[in-house]
C-alpha positions as CSV (number, residue, x, y, z in Angstrom):
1,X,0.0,0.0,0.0
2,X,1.1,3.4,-0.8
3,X,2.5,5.3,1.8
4,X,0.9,8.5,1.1
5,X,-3.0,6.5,2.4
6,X,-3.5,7.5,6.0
7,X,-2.8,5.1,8.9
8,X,-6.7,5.1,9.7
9,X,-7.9,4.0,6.0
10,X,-6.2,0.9,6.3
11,X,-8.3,-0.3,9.5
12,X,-11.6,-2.0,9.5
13,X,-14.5,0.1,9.0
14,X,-17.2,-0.2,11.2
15,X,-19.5,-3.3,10.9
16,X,-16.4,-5.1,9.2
17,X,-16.9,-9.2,8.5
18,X,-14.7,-11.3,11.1
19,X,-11.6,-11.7,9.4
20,X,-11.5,-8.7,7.3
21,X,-7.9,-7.3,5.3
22,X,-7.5,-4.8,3.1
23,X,-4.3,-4.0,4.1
24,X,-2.4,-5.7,0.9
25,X,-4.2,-5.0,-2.2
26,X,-2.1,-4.0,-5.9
27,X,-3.3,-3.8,-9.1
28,X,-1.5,-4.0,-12.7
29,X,-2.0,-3.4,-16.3
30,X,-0.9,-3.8,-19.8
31,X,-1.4,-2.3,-23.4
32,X,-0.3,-1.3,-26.2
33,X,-0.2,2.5,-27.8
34,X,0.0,2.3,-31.5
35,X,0.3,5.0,-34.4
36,X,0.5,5.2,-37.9
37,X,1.1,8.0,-40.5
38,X,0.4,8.1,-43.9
39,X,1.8,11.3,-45.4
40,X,1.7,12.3,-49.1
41,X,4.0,15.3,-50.2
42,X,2.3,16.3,-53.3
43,X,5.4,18.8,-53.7
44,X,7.9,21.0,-51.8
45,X,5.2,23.2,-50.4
46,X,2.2,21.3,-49.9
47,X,0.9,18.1,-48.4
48,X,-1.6,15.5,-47.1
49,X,-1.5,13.5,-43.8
50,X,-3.5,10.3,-42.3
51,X,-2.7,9.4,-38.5
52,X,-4.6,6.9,-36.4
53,X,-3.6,6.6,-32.8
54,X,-4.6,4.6,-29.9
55,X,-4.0,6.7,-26.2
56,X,-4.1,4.7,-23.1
57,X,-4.3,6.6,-19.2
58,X,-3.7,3.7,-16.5
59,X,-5.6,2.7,-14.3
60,X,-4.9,2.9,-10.3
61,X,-6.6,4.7,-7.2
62,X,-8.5,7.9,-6.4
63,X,-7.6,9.5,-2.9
64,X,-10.8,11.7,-2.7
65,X,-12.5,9.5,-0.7
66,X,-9.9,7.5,1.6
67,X,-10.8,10.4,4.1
68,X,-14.3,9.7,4.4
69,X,-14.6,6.1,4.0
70,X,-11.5,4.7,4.0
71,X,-10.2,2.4,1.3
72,X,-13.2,-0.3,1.3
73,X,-16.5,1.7,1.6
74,X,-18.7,-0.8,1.4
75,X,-16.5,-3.4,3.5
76,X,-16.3,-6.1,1.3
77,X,-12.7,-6.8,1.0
78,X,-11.7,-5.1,-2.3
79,X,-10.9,-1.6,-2.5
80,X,-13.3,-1.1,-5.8
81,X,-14.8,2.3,-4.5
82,X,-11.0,3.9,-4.7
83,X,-10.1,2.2,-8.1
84,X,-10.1,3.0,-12.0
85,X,-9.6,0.3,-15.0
86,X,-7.8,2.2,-17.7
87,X,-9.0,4.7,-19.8
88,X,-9.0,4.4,-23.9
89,X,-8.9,6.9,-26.7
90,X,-8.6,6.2,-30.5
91,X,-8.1,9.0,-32.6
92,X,-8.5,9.1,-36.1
93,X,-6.9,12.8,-38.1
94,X,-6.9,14.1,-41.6
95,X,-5.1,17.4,-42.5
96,X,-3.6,19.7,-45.2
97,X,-0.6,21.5,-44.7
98,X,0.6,24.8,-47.3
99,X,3.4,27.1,-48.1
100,X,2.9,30.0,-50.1
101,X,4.7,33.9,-50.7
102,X,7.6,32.1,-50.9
103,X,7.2,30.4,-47.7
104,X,6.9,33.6,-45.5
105,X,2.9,31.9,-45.1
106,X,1.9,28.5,-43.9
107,X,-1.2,27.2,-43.8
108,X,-2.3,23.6,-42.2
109,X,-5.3,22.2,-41.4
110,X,-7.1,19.2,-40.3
111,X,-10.5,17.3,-39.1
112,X,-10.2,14.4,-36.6
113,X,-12.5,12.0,-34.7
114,X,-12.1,11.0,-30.9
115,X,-13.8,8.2,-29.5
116,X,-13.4,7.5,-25.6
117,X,-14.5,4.2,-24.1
118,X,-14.0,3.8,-20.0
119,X,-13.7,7.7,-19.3
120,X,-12.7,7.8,-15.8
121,X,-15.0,9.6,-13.3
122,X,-15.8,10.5,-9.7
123,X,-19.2,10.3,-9.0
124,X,-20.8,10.4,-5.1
125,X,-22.7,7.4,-3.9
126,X,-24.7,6.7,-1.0
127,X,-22.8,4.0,0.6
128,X,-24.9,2.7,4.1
129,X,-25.5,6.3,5.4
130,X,-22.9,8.3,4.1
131,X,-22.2,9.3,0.5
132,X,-18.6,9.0,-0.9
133,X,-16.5,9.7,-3.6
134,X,-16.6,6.2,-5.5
135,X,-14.0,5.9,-8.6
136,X,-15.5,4.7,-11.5
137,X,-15.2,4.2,-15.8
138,X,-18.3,5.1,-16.2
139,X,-18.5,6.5,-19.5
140,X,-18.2,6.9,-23.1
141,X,-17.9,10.0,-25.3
142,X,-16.9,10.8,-29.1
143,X,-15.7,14.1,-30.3
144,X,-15.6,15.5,-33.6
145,X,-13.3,18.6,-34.5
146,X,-11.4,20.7,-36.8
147,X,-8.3,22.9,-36.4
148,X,-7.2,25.9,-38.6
149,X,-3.8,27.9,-38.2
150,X,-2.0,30.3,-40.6
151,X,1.4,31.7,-39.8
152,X,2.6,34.5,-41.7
153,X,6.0,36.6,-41.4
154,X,5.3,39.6,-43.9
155,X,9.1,40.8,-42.7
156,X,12.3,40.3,-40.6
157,X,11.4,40.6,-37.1
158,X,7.2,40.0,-37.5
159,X,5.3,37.2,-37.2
160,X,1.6,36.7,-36.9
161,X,-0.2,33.6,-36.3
162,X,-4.5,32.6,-36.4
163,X,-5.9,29.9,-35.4
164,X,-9.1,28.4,-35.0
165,X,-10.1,25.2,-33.1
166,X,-13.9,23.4,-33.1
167,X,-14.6,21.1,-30.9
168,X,-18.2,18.9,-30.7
169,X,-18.1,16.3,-28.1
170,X,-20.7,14.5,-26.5
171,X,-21.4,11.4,-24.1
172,X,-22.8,8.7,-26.1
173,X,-23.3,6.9,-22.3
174,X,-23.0,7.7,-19.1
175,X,-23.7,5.1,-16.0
176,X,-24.1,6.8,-12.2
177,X,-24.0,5.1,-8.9
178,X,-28.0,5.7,-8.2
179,X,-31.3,3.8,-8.1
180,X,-33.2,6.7,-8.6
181,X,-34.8,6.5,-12.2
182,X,-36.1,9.3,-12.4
183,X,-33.0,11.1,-11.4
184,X,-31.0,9.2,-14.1
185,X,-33.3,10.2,-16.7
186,X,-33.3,13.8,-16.2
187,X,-29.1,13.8,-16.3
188,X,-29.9,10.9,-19.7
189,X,-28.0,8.6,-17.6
190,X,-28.1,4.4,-17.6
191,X,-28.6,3.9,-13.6
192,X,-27.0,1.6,-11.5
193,X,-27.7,-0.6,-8.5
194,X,-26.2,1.5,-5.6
195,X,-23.4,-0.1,-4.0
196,X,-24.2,-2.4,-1.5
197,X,-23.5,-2.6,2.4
198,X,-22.2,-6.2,4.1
């Protein structure tokens, strides 16, 4: 256990099962970050560009609610409430990029496609009678954008540079720690069983 958790989080919570420890726990992971280009130069000053990547963020443990509840909220063994699976993003980019006036402008641009799947979050959750900060990948999102930059240097000495950045993104789903429906369906929200209690 990290040294950084407090003394206190690592002893049994209230109402703890004979024989309860959650003083060991570790967790691992593995992947694999490709990336590809595919780049033609149509001549000196001007060319075209395909890139696919695949982003990983580990996974490991949340300290926001260690305070509160200690490392096991819902005392059964695992420390699941403090916890994240790894995050995922594939992104998918086409762009342009230009020299003209002799090169003293440059132009690029591009569209691209994000698509998140496990989107780590921190959600609160009524655990017995208290509510907690409970680590979670509850979500997935996709965004769609496009970038536009021009750099020009009209003479020795100046330079001015644009650019212009969209962005649309949106959670295709989105799953919160409640059993209230109608809660769920206001925020457009997949509930949950709350966690349990032993």
């Amino acid at each position: 256990v990290p040294a950084r958790f407090a003394p206190q989080a690592l002893m049994p919570p209230a109402g703890a099962p004979l024989g309860y420890d959650i003083t060991h726990f570790s967790r691992s992971d593995s992947y694999w970050t490709p990336q590809a280009t595919l780049e033609w130069a149509i001549d000196d000053a001007h060319a075209i560009y395909l890139s696919a990547s695949r982003v990983v963020r580990p996974g490991g443990f949340s300290t926001l609610g260690i305070g509160a509840a200690g490392l096991d909220a819902d005392r059964d063994g695992r420390p699941s409430e403090i916890e994240w699976q790894k995050e995922k993003l594939t992104v998918v980019e086409l762009g342009a990029r230009a020299a003209t006036l002799g090169g003293d402008l440059a132009l690029q641009g591009a569209v691209f496609f994000q698509k998140v799947d496990d989107k780590q979050l921190v959600s609160t959750a009524l655990i017995g009678d208290q509510f907690t900060p409970v680590a979670s990948n509850a979500a997935e999102a996709t965004i769609f954008g496009a970038e536009l930059s021009a750099d020009w240097r009209p003479a020795e000495r100046w330079r001015f540079h644009v650019s212009y950045t969209f962005l649309d993104a949106e959670y295709d789903r989105t799953r919160i720690p409640t059993s209230d429906l109608t809660e769920s369906a206001a925020l457009g929200c997949e509930a949950i069983a709350p966690l349990s209690t032993v």
